[in-house]
C-alpha positions as a LaTeX table, in Angstrom:
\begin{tabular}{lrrr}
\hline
Residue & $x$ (\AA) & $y$ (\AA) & $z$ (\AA) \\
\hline
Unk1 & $-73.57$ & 39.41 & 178.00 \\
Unk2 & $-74.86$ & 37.81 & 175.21 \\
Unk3 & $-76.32$ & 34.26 & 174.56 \\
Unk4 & $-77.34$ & 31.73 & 171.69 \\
Unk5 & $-80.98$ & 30.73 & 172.22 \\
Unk6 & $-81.24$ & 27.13 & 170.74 \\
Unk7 & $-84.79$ & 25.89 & 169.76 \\
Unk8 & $-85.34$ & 22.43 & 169.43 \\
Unk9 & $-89.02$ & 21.16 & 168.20 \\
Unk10 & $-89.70$ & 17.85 & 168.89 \\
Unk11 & $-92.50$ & 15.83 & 170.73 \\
Unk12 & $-93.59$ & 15.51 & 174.43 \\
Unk13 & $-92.45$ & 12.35 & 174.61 \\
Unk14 & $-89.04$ & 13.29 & 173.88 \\
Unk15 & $-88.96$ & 16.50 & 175.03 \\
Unk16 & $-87.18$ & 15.22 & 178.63 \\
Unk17 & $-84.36$ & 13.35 & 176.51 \\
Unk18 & $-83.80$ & 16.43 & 174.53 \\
Unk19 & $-83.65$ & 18.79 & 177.10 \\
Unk20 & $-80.89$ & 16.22 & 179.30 \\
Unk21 & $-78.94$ & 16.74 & 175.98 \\
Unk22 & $-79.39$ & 20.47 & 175.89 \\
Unk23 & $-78.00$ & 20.60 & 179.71 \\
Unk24 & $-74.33$ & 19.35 & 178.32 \\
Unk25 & $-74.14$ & 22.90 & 176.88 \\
Unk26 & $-75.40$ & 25.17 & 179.08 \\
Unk27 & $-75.33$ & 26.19 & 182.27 \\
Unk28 & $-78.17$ & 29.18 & 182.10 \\
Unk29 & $-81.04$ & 27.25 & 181.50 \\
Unk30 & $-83.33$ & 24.87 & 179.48 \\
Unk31 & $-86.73$ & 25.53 & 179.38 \\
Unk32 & $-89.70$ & 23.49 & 177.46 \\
Unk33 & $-92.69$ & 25.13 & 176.14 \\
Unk34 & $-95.14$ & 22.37 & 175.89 \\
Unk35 & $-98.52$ & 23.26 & 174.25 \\
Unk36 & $-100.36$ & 20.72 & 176.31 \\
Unk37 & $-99.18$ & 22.75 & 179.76 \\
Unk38 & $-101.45$ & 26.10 & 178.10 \\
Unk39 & $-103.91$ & 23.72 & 177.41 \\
Unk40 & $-103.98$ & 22.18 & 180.93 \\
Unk41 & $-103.99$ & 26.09 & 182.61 \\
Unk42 & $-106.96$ & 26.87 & 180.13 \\
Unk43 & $-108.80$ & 24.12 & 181.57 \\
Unk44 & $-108.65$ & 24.47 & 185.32 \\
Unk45 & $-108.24$ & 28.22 & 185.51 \\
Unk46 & $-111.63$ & 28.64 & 182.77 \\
Unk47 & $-114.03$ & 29.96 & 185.37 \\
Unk48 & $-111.44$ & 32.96 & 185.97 \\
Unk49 & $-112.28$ & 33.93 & 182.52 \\
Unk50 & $-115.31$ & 35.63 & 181.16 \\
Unk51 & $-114.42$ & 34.33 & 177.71 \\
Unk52 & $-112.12$ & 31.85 & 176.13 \\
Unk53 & $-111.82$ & 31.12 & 171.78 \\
Unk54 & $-112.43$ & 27.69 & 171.67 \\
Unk55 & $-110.44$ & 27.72 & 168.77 \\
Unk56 & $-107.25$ & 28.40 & 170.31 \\
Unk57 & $-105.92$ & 25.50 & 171.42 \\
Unk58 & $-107.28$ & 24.20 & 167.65 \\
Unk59 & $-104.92$ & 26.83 & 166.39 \\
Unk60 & $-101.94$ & 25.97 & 167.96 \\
Unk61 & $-99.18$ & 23.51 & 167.13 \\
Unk62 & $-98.96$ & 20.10 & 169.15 \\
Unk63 & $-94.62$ & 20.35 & 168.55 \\
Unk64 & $-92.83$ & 20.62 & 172.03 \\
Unk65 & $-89.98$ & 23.62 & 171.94 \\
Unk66 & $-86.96$ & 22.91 & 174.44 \\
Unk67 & $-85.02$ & 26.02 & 174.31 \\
Unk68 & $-81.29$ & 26.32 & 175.86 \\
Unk69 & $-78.93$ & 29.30 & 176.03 \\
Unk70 & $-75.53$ & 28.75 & 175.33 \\
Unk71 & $-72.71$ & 31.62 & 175.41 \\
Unk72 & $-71.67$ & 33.48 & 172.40 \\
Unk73 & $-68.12$ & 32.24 & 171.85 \\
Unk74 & $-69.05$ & 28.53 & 172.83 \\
Unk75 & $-71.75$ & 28.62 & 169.97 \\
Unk76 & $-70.51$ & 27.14 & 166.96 \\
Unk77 & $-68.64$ & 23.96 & 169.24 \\
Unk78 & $-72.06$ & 23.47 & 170.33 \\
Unk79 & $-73.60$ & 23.53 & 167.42 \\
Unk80 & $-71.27$ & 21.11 & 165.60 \\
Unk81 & $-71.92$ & 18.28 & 168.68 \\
Unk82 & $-75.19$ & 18.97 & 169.87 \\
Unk83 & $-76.64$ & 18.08 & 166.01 \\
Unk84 & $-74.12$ & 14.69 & 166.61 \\
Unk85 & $-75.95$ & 13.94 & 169.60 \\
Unk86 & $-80.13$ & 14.86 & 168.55 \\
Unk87 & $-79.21$ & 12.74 & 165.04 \\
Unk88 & $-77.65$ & 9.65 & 167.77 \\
Unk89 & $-80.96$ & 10.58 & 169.62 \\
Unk90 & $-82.91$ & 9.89 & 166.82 \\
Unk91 & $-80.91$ & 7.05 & 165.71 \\
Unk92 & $-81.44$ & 5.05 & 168.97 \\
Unk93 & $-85.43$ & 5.99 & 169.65 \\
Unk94 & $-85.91$ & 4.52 & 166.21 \\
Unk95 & $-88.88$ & 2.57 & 166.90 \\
Unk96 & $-89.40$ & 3.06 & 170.59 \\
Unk97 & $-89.90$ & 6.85 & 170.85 \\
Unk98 & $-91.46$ & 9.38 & 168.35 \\
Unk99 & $-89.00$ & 12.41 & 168.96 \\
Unk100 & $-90.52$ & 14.81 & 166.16 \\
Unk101 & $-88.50$ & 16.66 & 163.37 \\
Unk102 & $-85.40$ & 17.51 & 166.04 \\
Unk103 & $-85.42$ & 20.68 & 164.06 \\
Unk104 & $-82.96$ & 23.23 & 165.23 \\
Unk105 & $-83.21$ & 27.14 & 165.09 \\
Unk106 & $-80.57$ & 29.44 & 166.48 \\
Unk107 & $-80.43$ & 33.47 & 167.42 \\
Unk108 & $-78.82$ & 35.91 & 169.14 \\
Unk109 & $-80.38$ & 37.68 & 172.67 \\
Unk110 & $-79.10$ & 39.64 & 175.17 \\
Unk111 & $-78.93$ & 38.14 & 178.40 \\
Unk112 & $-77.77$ & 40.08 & 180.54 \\
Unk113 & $-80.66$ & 39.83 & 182.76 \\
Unk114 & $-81.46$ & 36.19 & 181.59 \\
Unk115 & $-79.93$ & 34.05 & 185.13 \\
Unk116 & $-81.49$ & 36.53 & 187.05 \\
Unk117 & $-84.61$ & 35.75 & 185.94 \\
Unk118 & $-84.55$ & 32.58 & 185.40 \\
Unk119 & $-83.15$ & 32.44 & 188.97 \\
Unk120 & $-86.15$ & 34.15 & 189.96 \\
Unk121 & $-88.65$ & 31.86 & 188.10 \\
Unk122 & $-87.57$ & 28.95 & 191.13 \\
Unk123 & $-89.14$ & 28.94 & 194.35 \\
Unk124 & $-89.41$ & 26.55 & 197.46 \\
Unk125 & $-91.67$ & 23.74 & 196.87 \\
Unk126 & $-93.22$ & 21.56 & 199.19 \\
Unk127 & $-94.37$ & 17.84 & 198.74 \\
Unk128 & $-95.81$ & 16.47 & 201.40 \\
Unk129 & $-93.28$ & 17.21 & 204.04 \\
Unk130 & $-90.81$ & 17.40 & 201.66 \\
Unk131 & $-89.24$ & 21.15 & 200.31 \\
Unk132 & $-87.09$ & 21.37 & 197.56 \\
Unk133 & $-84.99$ & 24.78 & 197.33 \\
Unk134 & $-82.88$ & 25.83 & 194.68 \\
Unk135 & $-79.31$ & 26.39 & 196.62 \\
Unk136 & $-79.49$ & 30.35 & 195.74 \\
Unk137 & $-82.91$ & 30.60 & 197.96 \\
Unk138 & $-82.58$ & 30.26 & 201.95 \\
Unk139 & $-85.71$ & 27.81 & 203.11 \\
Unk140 & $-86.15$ & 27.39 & 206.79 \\
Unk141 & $-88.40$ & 23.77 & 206.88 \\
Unk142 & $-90.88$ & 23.33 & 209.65 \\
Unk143 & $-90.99$ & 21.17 & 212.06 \\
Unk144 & $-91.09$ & 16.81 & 210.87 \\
Unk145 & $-90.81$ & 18.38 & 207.18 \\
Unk146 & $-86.92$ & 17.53 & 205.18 \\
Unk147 & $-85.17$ & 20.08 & 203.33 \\
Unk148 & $-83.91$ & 19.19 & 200.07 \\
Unk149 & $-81.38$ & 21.55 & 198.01 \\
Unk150 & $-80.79$ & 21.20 & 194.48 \\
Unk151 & $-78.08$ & 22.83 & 192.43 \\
Unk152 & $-80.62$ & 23.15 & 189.25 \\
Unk153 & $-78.11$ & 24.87 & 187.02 \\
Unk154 & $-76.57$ & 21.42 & 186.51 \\
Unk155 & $-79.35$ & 18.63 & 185.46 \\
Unk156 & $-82.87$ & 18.26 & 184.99 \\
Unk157 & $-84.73$ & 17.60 & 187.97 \\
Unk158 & $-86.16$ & 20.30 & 190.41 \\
Unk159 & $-89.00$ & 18.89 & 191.41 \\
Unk160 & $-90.85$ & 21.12 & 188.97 \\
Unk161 & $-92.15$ & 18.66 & 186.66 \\
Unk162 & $-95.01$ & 16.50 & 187.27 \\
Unk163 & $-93.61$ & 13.49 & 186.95 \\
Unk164 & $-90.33$ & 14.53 & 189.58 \\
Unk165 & $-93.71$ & 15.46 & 192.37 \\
Unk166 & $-95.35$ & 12.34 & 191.69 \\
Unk167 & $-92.20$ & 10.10 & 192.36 \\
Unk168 & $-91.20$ & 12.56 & 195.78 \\
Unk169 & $-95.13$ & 12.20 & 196.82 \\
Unk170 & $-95.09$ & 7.89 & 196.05 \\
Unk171 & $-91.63$ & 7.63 & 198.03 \\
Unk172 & $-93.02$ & 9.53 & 200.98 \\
Unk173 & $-95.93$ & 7.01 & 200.83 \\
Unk174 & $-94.02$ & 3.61 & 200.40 \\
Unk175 & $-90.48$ & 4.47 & 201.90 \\
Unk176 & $-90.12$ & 2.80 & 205.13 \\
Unk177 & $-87.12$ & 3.39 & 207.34 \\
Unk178 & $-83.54$ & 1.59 & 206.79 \\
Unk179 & $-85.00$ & 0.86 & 203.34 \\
Unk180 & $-81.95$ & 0.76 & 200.45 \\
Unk181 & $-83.86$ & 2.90 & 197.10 \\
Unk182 & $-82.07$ & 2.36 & 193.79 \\
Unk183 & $-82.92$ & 5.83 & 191.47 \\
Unk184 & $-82.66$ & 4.62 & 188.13 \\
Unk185 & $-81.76$ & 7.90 & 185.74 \\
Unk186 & $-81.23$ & 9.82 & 188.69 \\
Unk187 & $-80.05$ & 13.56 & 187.09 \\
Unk188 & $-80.17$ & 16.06 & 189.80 \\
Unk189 & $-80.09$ & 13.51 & 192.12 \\
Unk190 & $-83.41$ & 14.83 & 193.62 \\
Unk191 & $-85.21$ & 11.45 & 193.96 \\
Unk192 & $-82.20$ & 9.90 & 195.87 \\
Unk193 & $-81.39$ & 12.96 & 198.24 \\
Unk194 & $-85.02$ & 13.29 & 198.98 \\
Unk195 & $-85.28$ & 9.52 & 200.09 \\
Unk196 & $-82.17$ & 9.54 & 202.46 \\
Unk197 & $-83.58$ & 12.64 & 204.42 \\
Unk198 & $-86.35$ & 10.83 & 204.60 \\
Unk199 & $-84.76$ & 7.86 & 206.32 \\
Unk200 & $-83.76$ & 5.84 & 203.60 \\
Unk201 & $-80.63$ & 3.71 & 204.69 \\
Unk202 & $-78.80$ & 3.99 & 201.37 \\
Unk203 & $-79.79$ & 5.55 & 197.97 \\
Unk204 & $-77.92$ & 4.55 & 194.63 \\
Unk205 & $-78.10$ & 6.76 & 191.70 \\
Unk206 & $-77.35$ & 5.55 & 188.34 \\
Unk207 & $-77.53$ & 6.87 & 185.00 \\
Unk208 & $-75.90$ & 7.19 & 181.68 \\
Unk209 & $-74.93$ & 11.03 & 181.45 \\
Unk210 & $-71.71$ & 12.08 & 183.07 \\
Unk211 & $-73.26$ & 15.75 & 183.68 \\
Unk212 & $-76.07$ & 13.85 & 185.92 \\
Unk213 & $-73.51$ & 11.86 & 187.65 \\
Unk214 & $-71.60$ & 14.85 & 188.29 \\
Unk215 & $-74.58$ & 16.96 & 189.85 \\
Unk216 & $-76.27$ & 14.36 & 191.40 \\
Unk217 & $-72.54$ & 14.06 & 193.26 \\
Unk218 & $-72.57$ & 18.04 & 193.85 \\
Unk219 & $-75.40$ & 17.73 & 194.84 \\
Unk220 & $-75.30$ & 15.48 & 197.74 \\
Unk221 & $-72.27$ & 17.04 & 199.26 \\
Unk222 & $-74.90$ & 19.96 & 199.25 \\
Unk223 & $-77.32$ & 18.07 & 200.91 \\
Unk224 & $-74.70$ & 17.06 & 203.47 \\
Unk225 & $-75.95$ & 12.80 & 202.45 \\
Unk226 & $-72.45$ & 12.20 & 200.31 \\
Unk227 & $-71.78$ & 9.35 & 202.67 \\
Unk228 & $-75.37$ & 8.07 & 202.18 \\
Unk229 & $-75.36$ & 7.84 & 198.19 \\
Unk230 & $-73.73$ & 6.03 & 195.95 \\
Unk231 & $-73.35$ & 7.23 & 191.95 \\
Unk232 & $-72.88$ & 4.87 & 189.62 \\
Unk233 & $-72.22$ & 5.84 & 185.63 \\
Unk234 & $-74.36$ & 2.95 & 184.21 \\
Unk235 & $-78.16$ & 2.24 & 182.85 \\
Unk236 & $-78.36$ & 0.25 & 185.67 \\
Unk237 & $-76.33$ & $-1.70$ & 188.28 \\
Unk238 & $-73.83$ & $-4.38$ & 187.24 \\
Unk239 & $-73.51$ & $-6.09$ & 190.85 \\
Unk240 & $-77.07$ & $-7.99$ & 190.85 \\
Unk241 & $-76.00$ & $-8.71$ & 194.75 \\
Unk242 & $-77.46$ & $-4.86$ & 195.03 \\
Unk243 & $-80.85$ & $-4.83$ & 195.50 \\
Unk244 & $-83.70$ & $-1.95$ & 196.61 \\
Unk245 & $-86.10$ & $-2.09$ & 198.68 \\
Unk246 & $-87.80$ & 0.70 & 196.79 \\
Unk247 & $-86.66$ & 1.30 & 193.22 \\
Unk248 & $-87.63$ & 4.52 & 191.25 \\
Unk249 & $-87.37$ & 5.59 & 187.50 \\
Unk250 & $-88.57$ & 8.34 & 186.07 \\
Unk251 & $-87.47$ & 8.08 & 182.58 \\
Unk252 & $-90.31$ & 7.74 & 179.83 \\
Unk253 & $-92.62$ & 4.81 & 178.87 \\
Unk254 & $-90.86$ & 3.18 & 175.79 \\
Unk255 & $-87.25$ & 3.54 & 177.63 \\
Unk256 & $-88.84$ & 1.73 & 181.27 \\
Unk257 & $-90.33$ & $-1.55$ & 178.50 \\
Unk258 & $-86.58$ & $-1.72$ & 177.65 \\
Unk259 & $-84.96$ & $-1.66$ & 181.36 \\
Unk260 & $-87.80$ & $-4.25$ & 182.39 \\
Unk261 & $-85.61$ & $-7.11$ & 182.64 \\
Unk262 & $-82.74$ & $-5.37$ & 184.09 \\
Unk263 & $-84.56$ & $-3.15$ & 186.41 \\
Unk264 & $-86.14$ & $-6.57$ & 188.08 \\
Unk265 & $-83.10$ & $-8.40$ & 188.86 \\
Unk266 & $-82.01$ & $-5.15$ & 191.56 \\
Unk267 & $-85.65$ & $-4.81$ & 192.84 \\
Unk268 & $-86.10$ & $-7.02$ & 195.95 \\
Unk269 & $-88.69$ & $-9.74$ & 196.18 \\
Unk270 & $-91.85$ & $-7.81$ & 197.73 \\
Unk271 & $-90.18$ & $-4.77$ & 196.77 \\
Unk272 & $-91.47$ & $-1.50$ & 195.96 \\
Unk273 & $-91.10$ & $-0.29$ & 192.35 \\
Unk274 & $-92.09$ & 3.71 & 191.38 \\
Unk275 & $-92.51$ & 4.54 & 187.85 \\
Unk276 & $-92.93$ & 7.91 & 186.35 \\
Unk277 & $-92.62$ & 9.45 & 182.70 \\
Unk278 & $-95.36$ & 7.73 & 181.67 \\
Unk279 & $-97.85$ & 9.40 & 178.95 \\
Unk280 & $-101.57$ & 8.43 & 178.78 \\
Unk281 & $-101.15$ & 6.28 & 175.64 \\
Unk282 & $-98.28$ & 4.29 & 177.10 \\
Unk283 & $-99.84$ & 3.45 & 180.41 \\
Unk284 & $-101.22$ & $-0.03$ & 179.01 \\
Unk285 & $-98.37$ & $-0.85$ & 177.41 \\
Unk286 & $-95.65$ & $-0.98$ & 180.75 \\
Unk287 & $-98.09$ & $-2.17$ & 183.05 \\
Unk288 & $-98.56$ & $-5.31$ & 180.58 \\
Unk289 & $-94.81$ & $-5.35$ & 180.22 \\
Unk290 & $-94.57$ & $-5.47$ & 183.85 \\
Unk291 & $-97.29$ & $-7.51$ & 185.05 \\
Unk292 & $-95.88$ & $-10.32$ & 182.46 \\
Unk293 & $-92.56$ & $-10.60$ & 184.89 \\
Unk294 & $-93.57$ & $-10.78$ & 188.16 \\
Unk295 & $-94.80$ & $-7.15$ & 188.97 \\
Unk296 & $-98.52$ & $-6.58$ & 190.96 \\
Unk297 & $-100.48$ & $-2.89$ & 190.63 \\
Unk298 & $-100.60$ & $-1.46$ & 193.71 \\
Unk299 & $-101.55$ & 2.26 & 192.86 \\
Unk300 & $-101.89$ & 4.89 & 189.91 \\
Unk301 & $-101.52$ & 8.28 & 189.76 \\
Unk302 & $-102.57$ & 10.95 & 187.29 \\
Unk303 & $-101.03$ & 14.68 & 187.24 \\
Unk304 & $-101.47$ & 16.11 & 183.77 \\
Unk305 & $-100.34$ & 14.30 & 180.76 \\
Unk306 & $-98.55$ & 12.52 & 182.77 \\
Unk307 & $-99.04$ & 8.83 & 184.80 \\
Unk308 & $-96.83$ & 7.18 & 187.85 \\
Unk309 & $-97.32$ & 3.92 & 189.09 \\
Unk310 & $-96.25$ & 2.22 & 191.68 \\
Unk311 & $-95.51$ & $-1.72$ & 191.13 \\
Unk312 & $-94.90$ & $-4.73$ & 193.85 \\
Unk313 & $-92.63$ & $-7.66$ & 193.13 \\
Unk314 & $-94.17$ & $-10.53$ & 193.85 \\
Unk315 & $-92.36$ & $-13.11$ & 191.63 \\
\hline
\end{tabular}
């Protein structure tokens, strides 16, 4: 079988946004090919190398790639709607979010071995006592440790990416039991699943893409926790009755300033809030926009380019 690869350049910041896009096409695989990931391996595996050029990571280009494959005969529908949706994408980050050139290059490659190894690039991974599984991989967990399965051929979110561990490690750390969490742009679902197995009362997922809403659904019935979350189609929750006792977005900086006033109104006073997506240069920026309505520090955490906090209510 045969397969469009499309390439989409654009920026780190973006690069999440584009590749949810990406994900309405495809169901073989996005991947992102981030510069600043070869630069971060360089660094921390160095003393396994006799010799690095210093001037590679001079040479190469700072542009994120998110790459998709998309089936021959479904290629030019594609096409035509996924430029519709990267120009609306560039259209509504106007101002917020730098998303690059969106430039888009297409070709031909022969996939016939492409699931198979991109089914083989997943493995169990553990978080604390957490393990997330892709649903193809049997994954026995030990003893006090929660098993979480994720259908990854359907969203983003499997627990690769830094900022997915940081949120799983933070709600191990704050979640208490019979706690209601509220996963704002919840994708796989992984955030949600992860916090009813680990004795969360309730979890409700929201967000705007009808592809995460529909995995994040599959993906509870695969968890066996269907009657434990609730999926809602929306930015956030239009019944301000609902409030969490932990709340958790990982989205991206510029897109948490917007939500700030609406994200407060379901967080529940002394509640917990966990935000992730955050990039080194935006860090000042939401905890001012936070701290101005009512929100108190209570812990920071670094992985890569990449920072999650973790925010009390206290007005």
């Amino acid at each position: 079988m045969k397969f469009t690869e499309f390439t989409i350049t654009t920026t780190a910041e973006a690069a999440e946004l584009v590749s949810d896009i990406l994900w309405n096409y495809t169901n073989y695989g996005v991947a992102i090919c981030d510069v600043n990931d070869i630069i971060e391996l360089i660094e921390k595996r160095r003393g396994f190398w006799d010799y690095i050029d210093d001037n590679l990571t001079e040479d190469l280009e700072k542009d994120v790639l998110v790459k998709a494959y998309v089936a021959i005969d479904e290629t030019e529908k594609a096409d035509i709607s996924l430029r519709e949706d990267l120009e609306n994408l560039r259209i509504n980050a106007e101002g917020n979010i730098s998303v690059g050139s969106l430039e888009t290059v297409k070709r031909e490659v022969d996939g016939d071995d492409w699931i198979e190894i991109w089914r083989k690039h997943y493995r169990p991974m553990r978080f604390g006592k957490v393990w997330v599984c892709p649903e193809w991989i049997e994954h026995e967990p030990g003893e006090g440790e929660v098993l979480v399965k994720i259908d990854s051929n359907m969203a983003f979110g499997t627990g690769e990416h830094e900022t997915t561990s940081m949120c799983i490690d933070l709600i191990q750390k704050y979640l208490n039991p019979t706690d209601v969490v509220i996963d704002v742009g919840c994708g796989s679902g992984i955030l949600g699943i992860a916090s009813v197995k680990l004795g969360a009362k309730q979890a409700i997922l929201t967000d705007i893409d009808f592809v995460a809403v529909k995995s994040a659904l599959h993906n509870g019935e695969l968890n066996g926790v269907s009657d434990k979350i609730k999926v809602v189609r929306s930015n956030l929750l239009d019944d301000t009755s609902l409030k969490g006792d932990v709340v958790v977005a990982n989205i991206t900086a510029d897109v948490l300033k917007i939500l700030s006033e609406s994200v407060k109104r379901n967080v529940k006073e002394n509640g917990i809030l966990i935000m992730s997506g955050i990039i080194h240069s935006k860090y000042n920026e939401v905890l001012t926009t936070y701290s101005a309505i009512g929100f108190s520090l209570r812990e920071k955490v670094v992985k890569g380019e990449w920072i999650a906090i973790v925010m009390e209510r206290t007005e």
